[in-house]
N, C-alpha and C positions, 0 to 999 in steps of 0.2 A: 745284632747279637740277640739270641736268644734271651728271654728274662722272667723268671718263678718270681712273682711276687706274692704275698702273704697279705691280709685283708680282714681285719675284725672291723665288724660291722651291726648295728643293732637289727635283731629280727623285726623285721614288720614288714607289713606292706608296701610294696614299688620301691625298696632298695638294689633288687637287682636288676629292675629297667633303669635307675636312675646312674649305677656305675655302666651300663652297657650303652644307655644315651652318652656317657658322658664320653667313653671313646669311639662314640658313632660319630658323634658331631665336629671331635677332632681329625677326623680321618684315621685313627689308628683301629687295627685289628686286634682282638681277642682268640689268640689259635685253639686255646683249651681254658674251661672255667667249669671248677667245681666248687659246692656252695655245700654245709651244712650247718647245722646249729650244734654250739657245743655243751660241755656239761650245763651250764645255765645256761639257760633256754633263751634266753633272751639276748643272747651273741649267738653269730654266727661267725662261722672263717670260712673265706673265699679264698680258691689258690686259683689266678690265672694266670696264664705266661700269655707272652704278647715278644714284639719284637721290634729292634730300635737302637739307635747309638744310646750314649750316657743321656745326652741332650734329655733326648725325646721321653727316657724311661723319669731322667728327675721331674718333668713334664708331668705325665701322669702321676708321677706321685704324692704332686702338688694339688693339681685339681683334685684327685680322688679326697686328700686331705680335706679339702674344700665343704666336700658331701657331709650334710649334716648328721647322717646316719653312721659315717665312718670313725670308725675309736682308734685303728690304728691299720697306718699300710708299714711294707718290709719287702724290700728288693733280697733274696736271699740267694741270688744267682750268685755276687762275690764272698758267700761264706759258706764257708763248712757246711754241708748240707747231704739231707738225703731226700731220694723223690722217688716216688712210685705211682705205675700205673696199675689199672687192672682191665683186663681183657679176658672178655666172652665169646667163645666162636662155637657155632655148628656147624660140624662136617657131617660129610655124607660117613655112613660107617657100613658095613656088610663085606661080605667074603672074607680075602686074602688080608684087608688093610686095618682088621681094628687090632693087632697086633701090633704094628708097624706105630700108627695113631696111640696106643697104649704105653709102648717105648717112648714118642715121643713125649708125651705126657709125665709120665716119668723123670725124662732127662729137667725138665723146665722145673722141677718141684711142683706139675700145677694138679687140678680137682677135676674129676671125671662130677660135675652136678647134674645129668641127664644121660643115662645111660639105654639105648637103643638098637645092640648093636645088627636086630636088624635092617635100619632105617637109616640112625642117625646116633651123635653123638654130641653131646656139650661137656665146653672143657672151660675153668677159670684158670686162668695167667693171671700173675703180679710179679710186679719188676720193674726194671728200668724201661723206658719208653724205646729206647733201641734198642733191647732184648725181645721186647712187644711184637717192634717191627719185623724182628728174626721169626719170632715164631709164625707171623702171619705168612712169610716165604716158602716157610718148609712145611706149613698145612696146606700152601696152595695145593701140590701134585693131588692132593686127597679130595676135593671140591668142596670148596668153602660154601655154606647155605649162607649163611647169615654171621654178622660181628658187631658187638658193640664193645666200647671203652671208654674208660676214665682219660680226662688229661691226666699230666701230672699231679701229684701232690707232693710237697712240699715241706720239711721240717728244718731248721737247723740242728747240728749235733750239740751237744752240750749238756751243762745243764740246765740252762737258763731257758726259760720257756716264753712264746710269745703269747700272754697274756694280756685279759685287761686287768691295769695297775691304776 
């Protein structure tokens, strides 16, 4: 199964070789991990998903606790939750299809940030990661240049926030 876990961690130096060792070493994969620092500067939150029965996920959540850098992990995969990605793509744009490419744009809610039409085109997505995956289908027929994306991120609903306490 699938699993977003959530991750405050103190900014410095080799904390995210030392959580990336740490599921190196156990055999477990990292499918997406994003890292920034939050309003103090001095935490950061990591959101990776990884994947694994219950076993394996309390496992990690164990060692990472471990990390002396770590202030607090959170499996948010069984709560209330919402996750987004974001998605960057260049198409080909010219002729008949930056209309077509314009509509579709349109329909996703996303941003025209490079506008070329007669070269190319850059477009941002955000959304769910299987909506991501939609749009990268229906941009195929157009010719995909280039893509980059976020994994997930992660929040729970509420009001409770995961902070350091």
């Amino acid at each position: 199964m699938r699993h977003t876990i959530s991750v405050l961690v103190e900014n410095e130096f080799g904390v995210l070789t030392r959580v990336a060792g740490l599921f190196s070493a156990r055999g477990y994969n990292i499918e997406t991990l994003n890292v920034a620092p939050l309003q103090d500067r001095t935490v950061s939150r990591m959101t990776l998903v990884t994947r694994g029965d219950e076993h394996v996920i309390e496992q990690i959540k164990k060692q990472l606790n471990k990390l002396v850098p770590v202030i607090k992990v959170e499996d948010i995969s069984h709560t209330v939750h919402l996750e987004r990605g974001l998605l960057m793509v260049k198409v080909k744009a010219g002729g008949d299809n930056c209309e077509a490419l314009l509509e579709l744009v349109e329909k996703y809610d996303a941003e025209v940030i490079d506008d070329h039409i007669d070269s190319h085109m850059i477009f941002e997505f955000t959304g769910k990661v299987e909506v991501l995956d939609n749009v990268l289908i229906e941009l195929e027929p157009f010719g995909i240049i280039e893509t980059t994306r976020t994994g997930p991120l992660g929040m729970r609903r509420g009001v409770q926030g995961f902070t350091v306490d």
